[in-house]
Each structure stands twice: as C-alpha cells, then as structure tokens.
C-alpha positions in Angstrom: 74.6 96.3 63.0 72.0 94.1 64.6 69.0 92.5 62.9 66.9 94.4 64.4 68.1 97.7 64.2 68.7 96.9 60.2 64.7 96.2 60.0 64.4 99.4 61.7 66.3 101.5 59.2 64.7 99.6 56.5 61.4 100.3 57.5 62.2 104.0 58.5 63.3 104.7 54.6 60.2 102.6 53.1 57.8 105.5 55.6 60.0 108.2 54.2 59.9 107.2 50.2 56.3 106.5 50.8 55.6 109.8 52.3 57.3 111.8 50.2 55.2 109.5 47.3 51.9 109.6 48.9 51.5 113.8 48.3 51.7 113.3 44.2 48.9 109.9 44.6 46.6 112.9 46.3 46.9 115.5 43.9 47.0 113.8 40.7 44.0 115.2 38.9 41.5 113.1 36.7 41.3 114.2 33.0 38.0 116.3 32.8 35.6 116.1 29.8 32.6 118.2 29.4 30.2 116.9 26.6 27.4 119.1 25.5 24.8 117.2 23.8 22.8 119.9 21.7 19.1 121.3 22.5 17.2 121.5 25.7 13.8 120.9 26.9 12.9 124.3 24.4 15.2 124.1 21.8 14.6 120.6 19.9 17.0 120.8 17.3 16.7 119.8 13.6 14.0 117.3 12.9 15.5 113.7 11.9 13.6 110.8 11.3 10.2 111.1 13.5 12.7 112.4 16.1 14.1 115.1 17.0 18.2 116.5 17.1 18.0 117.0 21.2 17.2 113.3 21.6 19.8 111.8 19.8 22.4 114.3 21.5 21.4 113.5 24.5 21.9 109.5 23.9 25.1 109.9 22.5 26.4 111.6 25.2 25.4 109.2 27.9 26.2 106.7 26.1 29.8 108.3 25.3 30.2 109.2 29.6 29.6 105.8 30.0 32.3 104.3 28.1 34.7 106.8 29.3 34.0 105.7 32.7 33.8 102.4 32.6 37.4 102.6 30.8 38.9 104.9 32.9 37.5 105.2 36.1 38.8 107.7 38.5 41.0 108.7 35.7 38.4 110.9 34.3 35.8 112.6 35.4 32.8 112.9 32.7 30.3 115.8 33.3 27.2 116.3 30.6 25.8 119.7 30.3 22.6 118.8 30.5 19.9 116.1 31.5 16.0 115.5 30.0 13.6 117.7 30.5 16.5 120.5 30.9 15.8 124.3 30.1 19.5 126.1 29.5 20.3 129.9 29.9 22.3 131.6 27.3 26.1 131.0 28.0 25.2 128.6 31.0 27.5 125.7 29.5 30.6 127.9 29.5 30.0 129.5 32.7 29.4 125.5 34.0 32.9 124.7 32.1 34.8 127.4 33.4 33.8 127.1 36.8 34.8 123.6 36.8 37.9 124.0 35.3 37.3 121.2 32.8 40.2 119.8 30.5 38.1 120.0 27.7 34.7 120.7 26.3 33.0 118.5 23.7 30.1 119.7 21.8 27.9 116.9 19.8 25.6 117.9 17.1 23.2 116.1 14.7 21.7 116.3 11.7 19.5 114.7 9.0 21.8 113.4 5.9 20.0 111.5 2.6 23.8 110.8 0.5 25.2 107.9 0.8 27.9 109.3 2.6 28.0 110.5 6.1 30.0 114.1 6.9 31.5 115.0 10.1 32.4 118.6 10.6 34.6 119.3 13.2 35.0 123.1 14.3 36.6 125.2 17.3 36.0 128.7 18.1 37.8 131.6 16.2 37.2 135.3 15.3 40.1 135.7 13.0 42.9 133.1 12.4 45.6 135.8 12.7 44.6 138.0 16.0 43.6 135.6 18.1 46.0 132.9 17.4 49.2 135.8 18.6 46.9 137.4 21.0 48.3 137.3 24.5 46.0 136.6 27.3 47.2 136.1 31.0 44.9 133.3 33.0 44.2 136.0 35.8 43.2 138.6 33.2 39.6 140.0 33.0 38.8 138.5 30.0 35.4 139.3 27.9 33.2 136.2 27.2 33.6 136.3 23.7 37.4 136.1 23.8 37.4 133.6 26.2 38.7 131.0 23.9 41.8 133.4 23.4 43.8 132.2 26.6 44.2 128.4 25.2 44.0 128.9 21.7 46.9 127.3 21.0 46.3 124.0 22.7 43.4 123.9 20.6 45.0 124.0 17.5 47.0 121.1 18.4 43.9 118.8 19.9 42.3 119.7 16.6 45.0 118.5 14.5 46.0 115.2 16.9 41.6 114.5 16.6 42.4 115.1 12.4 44.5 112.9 12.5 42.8 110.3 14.1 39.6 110.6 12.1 41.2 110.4 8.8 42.5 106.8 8.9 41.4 104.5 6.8 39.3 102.9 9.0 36.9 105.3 9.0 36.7 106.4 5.4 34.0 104.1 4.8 32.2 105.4 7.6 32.1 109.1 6.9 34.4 112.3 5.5 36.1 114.7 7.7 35.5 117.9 6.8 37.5 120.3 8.8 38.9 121.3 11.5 37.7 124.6 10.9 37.9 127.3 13.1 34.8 130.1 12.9 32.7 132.1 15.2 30.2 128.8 16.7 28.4 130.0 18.4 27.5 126.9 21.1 31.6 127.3 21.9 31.4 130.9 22.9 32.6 131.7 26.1 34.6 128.6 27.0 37.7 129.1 28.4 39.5 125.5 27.9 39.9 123.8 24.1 36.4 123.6 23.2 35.9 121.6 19.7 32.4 120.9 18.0 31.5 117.8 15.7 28.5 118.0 13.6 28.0 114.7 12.1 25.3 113.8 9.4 23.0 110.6 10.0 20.7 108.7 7.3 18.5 107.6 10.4 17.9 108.6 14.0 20.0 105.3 15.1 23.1 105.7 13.4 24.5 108.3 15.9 25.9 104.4 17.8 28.5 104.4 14.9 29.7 107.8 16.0 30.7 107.1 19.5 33.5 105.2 18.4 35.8 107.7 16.6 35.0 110.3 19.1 36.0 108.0 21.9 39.2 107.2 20.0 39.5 111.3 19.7 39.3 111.5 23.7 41.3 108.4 24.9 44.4 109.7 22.8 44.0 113.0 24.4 43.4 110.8 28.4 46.5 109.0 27.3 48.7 111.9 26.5 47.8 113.4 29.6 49.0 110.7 32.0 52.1 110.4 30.0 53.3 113.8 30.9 
C-alpha cells in the first residue's frame, strides 16, 4: 500500500469516528436549574431588618446564577423565575418550569431569626408519604396540577437525601442546623413537574443571606456532577 493511499484510509476513518462522535457533542443537554427567589413586586415577603424578604431572594438568586455560570458555562443553563419590579400569576412558576422542561427547580426563602443559631428548612412537595410515593404516573398522562409532583417523586427523594447529606457536614454546623428534608403540602412547589425542593433559611440580618449561597451551590454542583457522570 502506497503512502498516499494509507493517508487516505487514515483520514477516511478519522471523518467516520468523528461523524458518528459529532451527533452526541450536538445533543448533549445542559443541566437546567430553575431558582425561584420568593415574592414579587406585590407580595414583599416577611419583613427583615428595614428590608423586606422579596429583596434578599432576589439577590441571592442572581447572585447564586452567577456562580453557576461562571463555573459551568454551557453546562448549565440557569433561569430565575422572576426579575424586579415582577407581578407573578398564581401557578405561573410551574407552568414556566414545565414548559421548559427544567432539571430542577429551586425555591429560596427568607426569614428574620434573633437565636444565635441559624435554621435551614429544607422541604419538597408531598400530599401523603404513602400514596404518592407508590402512585404510578405515566409522563404523557393528563395529570392534575396538584399531583404534578407525583411523576418524579422518587427522584426527589433521592436529591433530598444526597442535598442532606451534604448540608450536615461538619463544616457547616457552625453555620446553621438542618432541619428536614421534609415533605408536606408547600404550597410555592405546587404544580411542578420535575424535583422541586424548597430551603427556608433563617438570617440575624438582611446581609447574611451571602453565607447561604455556598451550601446551596455545593447542593447543585453535586447534582451538575452526577449528571455528566452518567
């Protein structure tokens, strides 16, 4: 075999690998996060500080899509519910979410918290522990909105647990307790068709919600990382 005819093979099987490469490159799809800072331009939240609970939300949020993007880049694609100034419709965040098809949705909550110690609740949507956990729920199904969170209950479960686990090392014990996951009727969840898990943390001042982003972006990137691993 000639010189050139070898380059010619070789170059032939290169297009080919590539080629049959380049499809995958095309469809992989970013890991999408919703976050939902509470409150709109008409609902301000609780009061804290001389602020109010919409404001801090709202910072932590951006603050949180920022990160996540400048970590990740076209690995993820970050969408916030909201923007200042915003007026929301009732179920308008899980309509947004579904429609989008996001990976999961993150809802951030704040309130005013005088003990020494900070809490961070963390809960997912739930009816009853027992029914919805063994219900059975096909994707194309006409599904009401309030059992919505049915179809991926059980990956929900799981995220809760892996973002448990995460929270409750000892690096963050000084920072605030965990209390939860716990899975109840909340009602800023309702509707949402992917794993959709709340935190509700407790501050001492409007400007402690920067020592928050931390944990939850810890929460997130071990979720981003499990994903490409698969």
């Amino acid at each position: 075999m000639s010189l050139l005819t070898y380059l010619f093979f070789l170059l032939l099987s290169h297009a080919i690998a590539l080629q049959s490469f380049w499809p995958q490159v095309q469809d992989a799809k970013p890991f999408s996060i919703m976050l939902d800072p509470a409150g709109d331009a008409r609902s301000t939240g609780r009061i804290i500080d001389d602020g109010y609970e919409r404001g801090v939300t709202l910072q932590c949020a951006e603050t949180l899509k920022k990160q996540l993007e400048d970590r990740y880049g076209k690995q993820v694609r970050v969408v916030l519910t909201r923007f200042p100034g915003e007026t929301l419709d009732p179920l308008q965040n899980a309509n947004f979410a579904n429609r989008l098809d996001v990976d999961i949705y993150v809802s951030i909550h704040f309130f005013q918290q005088s003990e020494q110690s900070s809490t961070l609740y963390m809960y997912y949507f739930l009816y009853n522990p027992i029914t919805d956990i063994w219900s059975k729920v096909h994707r194309l199904s006409c599904v009401p909105y309030d059992q919505a969170h049915v179809m991926n209950i059980n990956k929900t479960t799981l995220w809760t647990e892996s973002f448990k686990n995460i929270l409750k090392q000892d690096n963050y014990k000084k920072l605030f307790e965990l209390k939860g996951p716990y899975g109840l009727p909340f009602k800023p969840l309702i509707g949402v068709r992917a794993p959709a898990i709340a935190f509700e943390i407790g501050l001492k001042n409007k400007l402690d919600w920067n020592r928050y982003t931390e944990p939850i972006m810890q929460c997130l990137s071990h979720l981003i990382q499990t994903s490409q691993a698969v």
